[in-house]
N, C-alpha and C positions, 0 to 999 in steps of 0.2 A: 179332395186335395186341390183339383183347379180353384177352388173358393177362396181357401187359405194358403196362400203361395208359402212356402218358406224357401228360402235366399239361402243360396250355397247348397240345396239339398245333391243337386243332379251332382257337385263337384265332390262334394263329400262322401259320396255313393263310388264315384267312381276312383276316389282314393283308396276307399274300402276292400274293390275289386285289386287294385292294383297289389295294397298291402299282401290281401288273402291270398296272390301270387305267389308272391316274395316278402316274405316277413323280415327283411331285413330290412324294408321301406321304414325310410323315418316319417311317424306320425304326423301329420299336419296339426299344430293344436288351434289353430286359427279358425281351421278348418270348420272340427269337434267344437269350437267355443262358437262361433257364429248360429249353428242349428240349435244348440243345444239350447243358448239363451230366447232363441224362439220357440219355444216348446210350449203350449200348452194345452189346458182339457182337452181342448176343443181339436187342437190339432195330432197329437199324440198317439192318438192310435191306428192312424191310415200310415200312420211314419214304421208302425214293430215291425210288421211281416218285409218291409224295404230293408232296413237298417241289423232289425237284430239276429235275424240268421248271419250275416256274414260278423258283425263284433264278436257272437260268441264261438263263431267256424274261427278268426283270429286270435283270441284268448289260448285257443287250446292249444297256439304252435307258438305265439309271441314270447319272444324270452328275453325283450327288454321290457320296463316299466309299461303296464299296463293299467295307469291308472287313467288315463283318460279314456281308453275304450270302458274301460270299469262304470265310471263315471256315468257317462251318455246313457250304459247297460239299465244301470239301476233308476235312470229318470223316465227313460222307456217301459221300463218293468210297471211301473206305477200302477196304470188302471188294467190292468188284466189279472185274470185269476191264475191260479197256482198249476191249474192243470193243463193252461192256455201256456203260461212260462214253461212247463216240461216240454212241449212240442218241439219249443225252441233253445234249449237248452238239456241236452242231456245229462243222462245219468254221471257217465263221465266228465263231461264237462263241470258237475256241481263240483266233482269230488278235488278236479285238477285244480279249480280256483279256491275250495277250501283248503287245500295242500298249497296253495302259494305262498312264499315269504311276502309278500306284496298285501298290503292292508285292504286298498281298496279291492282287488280281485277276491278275496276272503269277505268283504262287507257286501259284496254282491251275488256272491252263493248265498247269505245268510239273510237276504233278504227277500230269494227266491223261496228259500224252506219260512220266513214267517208268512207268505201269503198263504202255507198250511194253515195257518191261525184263524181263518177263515169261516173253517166247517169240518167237524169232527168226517166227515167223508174224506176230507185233504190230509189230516192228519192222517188218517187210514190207510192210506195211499203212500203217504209219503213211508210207511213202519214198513212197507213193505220194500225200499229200497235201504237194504243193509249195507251195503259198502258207503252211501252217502250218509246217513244216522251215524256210523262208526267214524265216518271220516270226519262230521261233524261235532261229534263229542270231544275227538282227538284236537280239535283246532281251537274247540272252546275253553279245552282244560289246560294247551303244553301252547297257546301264543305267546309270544312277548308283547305285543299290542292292546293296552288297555282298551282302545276304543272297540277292538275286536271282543275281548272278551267279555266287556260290558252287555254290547248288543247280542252276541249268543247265550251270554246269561239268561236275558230277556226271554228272547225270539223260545229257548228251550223253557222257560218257563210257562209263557203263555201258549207252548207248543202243547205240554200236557197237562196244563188247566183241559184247556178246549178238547183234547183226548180223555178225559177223566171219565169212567164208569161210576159215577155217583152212585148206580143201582149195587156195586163191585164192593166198594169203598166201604164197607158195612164199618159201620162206628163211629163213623162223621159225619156230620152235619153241618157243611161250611157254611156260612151264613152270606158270606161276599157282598160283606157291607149292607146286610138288612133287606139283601133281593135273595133269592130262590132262584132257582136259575132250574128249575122245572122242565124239563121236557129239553133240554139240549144237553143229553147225555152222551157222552164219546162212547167208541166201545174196545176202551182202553189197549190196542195195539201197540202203540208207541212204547206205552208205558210197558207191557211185554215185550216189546224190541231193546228196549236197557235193563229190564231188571230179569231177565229172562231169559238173554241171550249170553250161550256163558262169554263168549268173545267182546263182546259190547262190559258185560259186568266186569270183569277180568281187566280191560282197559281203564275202567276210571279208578279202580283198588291201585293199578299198576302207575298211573299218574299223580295220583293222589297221596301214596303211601311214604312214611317218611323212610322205609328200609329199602327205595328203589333209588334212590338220590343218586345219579350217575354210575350206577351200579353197571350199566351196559349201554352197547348203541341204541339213541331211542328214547333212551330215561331222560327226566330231566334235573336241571343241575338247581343249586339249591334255591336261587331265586325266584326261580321259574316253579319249583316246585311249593314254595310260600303261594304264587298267584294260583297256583290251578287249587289248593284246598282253601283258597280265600273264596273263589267263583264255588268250588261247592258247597263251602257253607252258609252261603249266601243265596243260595237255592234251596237247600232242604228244609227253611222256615216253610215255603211256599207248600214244598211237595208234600210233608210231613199233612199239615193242615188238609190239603186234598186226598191223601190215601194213604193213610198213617198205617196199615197192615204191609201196602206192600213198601214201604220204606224201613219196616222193622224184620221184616222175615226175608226167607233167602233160599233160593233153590242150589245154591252152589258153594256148603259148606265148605270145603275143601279150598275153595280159593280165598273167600274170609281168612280161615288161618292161616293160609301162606300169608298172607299180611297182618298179620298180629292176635287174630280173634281168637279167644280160648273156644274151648266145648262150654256150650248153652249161651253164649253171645253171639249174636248174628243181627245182621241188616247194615242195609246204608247207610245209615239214621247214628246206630252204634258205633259203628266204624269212625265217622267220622268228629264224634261226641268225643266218643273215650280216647281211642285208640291212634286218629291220624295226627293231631298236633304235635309239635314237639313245642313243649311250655316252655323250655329255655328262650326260645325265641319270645322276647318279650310281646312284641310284636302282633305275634300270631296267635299268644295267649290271650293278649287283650279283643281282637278279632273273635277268641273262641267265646269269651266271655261275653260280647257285645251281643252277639248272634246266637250264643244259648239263650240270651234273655228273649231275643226279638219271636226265639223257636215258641218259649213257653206264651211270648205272647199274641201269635199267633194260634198257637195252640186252644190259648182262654177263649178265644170268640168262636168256636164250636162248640158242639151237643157231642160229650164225650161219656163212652160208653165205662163203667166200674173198672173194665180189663184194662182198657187202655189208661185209667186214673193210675192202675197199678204198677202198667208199664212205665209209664213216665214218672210216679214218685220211686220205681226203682232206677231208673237212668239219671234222675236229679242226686239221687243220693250217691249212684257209684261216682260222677262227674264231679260233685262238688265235696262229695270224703274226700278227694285228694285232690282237690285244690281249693286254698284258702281263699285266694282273690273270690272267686266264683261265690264261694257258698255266703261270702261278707254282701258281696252284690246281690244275691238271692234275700239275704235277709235286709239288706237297706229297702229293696223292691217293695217289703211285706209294711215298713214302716213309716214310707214315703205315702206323704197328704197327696203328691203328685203323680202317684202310680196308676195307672187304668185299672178300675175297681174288678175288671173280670180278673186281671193280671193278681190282680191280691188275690182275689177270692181263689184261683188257681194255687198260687203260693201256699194258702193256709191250706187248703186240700192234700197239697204236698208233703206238706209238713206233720200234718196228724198221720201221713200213712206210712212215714220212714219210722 
């Protein structure tokens, strides 16, 4: 640190202190903006153990605008691993900044769970804290803040890529763009932390579902509930293609039907094909239809096993027998010079099997 001075640190330090007092201390942002813009490789990490035990001992009692502690949080967070950020940031702490109305306090938990993304050992780790997974699901599906839910679209996607038991996964063959990804197998926790736990599965049916629409304290209202099944259909291209068994089957028939599922239809996958849109919303129709294509096109660039050909030319058929748009886009797909020829070649496979 004597090497590399930074200017304002001792005052900034001791504003810290002061706030960590009395949180009703008005933020210095002069302060926060002087250090921060001195930041770099080189100096950055002699500054965490200084600075971010006491931002995030503040976070957890600050109840004005905390984005500029947020802010510094996450430019500190940078070069340290995931299990180095828990030391300094608890359990609690993830869950009270993912529960925040505040964008940046929510961008700052969510960028502490993607340094999970690291090493299926992180993911591992992280499946095993259930209130913050839950509270993180909750903040990804029910925000009103695009930029939020973008980034935990992400962060949870590449969360259970890098969690994925390929060896589990029996009947796919992701190809991930022509590499093999050999020997970096998760050993799929995470993905048993949401499709397995009934409290976690129960939550995203219950955010998701169009028969909860302010139904009680909690639900959400109908806008809100357009964004949380736009974020998941906009994930399950990904999940489907990486572990198509457990995105179509279900250990907790019972809450399925509480949200619409008849007997013999079950999974994620279903639910949110057939069952969560309401078509009236033009909208969302068009959304379902954009992203059943992008499903099946995802789908095409795997090694796909006969049962699963059958699962999907039965879900093609229930999805697009009753809705015209869909199954008109299904077949322009088959007759388009512009189509991805796996994407055809799926189509016609489709098509001989209904």
């Amino acid at each position: 640190m004597d090497e590399i001075p930074v200017t304002g640190l001792e005052e900034l330090e001791s504003h810290l202190r002061i706030v960590s007092e009395n949180p009703d201390t008005p933020l210095n942002a002069k302060l926060f903006d002087e250090v921060e813009l001195q930041l770099n490789d080189s100096n950055t990490s002699p500054l965490i153990p200084r600075l971010l035990p006491n931002l995030t001992h503040i976070l957890l009692t600050y109840d004005k605008d905390p984005t500029i502690l947020a802010t510094l949080s996450i430019k500190l967070l940078r070069p340290i691993h995931f299990t180095q950020a828990l030391t300094l940031a608890s359990e609690d702490a993830l869950i009270q900044a993912l529960r925040s109305p505040v964008t940046a306090a929510n961008i700052l938990a969510i960028t502490v769970l993607e340094k999970a993304t690291r090493a299926p050992s992180d993911t591992a780790i992280l499946s095993i804290m259930k209130g913050v997974v839950e509270s993180f699901i909750r903040t990804w599906l029910s925000t009103p803040h695009v930029e939020v839910g973008e980034k935990a679209t992400q962060v949870l996607g590449n969360l259970l890529e890098v969690d994925c038991d390929r060896r589990s996964s029996a009947g796919i063959d992701t190809k991930m763009n022509g590499m093999q990804l050999a020997g970096t197998y998760g050993q799929g926790l995470l993905w048993r932390r949401i499709f397995e736990d009934r409290d976690i599965y129960d939550l995203i049916f219950s955010l998701c579902s169009s028969k909860t629409v302010d139904t009680e304290e909690g639900e959400l209202d109908e806008r809100q509930k357009s964004l949380a099944q736009g974020r998941l259909l906009r994930l399950l291209p990904k999940l489907a293609a990486l572990d198509f068994p457990t995105v179509t089957r279900t250990n907790f028939p019972d809450i399925e039907q509480r949200y619409g599922l008849q007997d013999g239809d079950h999974g994620l996958l279903f639910f949110a094909m057939v069952d969560m849109v309401d078509k009236q919303d033009i909208l969302m129709h068009l959304n379902l239809i954009d992203l059943y294509i992008e499903f099946l096109e995802k789908m095409s660039t795997t090694e796909l096993t006969q049962s699963t050909l059958d699962y999907l030319a039965g879900l093609t058929k229930k999805v697009a027998g009753s809705d015209g748009a869909l199954y008109k886009s299904l077949e322009a797909i088959a007759l388009s010079p512009d189509s991805p020829p796996e994407l055809v070649d799926l189509s016609v496979k489709l098509s001989r099997q209904q």
